[in-house]
C-alpha positions in Angstrom: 0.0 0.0 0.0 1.4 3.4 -1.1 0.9 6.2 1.4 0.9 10.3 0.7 1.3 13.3 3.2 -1.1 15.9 2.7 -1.3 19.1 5.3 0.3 16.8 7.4 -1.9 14.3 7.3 -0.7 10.5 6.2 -3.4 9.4 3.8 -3.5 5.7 2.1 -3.1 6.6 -2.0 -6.0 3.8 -3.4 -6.0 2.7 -7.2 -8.1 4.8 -9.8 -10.5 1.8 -10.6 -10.9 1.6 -6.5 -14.9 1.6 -5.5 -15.6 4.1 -2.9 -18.7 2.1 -1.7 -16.1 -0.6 -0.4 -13.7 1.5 1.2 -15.4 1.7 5.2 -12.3 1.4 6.9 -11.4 4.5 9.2 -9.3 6.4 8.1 -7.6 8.8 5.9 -7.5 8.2 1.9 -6.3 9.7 -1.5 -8.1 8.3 -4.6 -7.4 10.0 -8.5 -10.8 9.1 -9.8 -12.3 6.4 -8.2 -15.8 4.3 -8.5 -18.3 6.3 -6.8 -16.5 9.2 -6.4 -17.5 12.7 -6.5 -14.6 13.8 -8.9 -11.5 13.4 -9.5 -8.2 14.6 -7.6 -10.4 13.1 -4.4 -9.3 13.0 -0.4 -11.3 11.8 1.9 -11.9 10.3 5.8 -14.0 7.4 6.4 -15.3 7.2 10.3 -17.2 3.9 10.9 -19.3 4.3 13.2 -20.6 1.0 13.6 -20.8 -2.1 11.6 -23.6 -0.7 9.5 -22.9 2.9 9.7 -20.0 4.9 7.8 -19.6 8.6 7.2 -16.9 9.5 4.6 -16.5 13.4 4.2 -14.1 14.0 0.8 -12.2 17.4 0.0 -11.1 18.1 -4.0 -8.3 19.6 -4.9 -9.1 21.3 -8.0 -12.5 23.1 -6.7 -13.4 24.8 -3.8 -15.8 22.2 -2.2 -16.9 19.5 0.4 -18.9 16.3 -0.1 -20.5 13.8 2.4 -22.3 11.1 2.6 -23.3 8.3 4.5 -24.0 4.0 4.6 -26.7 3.1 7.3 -28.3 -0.2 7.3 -27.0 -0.9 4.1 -27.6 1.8 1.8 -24.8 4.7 0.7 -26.4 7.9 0.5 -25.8 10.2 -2.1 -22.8 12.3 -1.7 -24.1 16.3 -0.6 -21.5 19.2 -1.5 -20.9 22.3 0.1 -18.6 24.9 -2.7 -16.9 28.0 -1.1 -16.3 30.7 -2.1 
């Protein structure tokens, strides 16, 4: 497993092809591109709550914005973006 430091931060680098909807470990991850990603360019945390319940909050490096979602009893969520300004 390749690892990248970002702000500090030591984040796991996944494969392009990787599907986002498997990755519920906690966490800190980098993903360029990704299976059920938001975009492209894509960092992210995972928290797992419990065994059926994950948040994973993602941060983009080529616009201004903030994506969540969340997997409880089963089901992922859509992801919900905040862009700054």
């Amino acid at each position: 497993m390749k690892f990248c430091v970002v702000a500090g931060v030591m984040r796991k680098v996944l494969p392009a092809n990787e599907d986002l909807n498997n990755v519920v470990t906690n966490g800190s991850y980098y993903v360029n591109g990704g299976v059920n990603a938001p975009g492209s360019f894509f960092y992210f945390d995972v928290l797992k709550v419990s065994s059926q319940d994950v948040i994973q909050v993602g941060y983009s490096i080529i616009v201004d914005k903030l994506w969540k979602r969340t997997f409880v009893n089963g089901i992922w969520s859509a992801w919900k973006s905040v862009t700054f300004s």
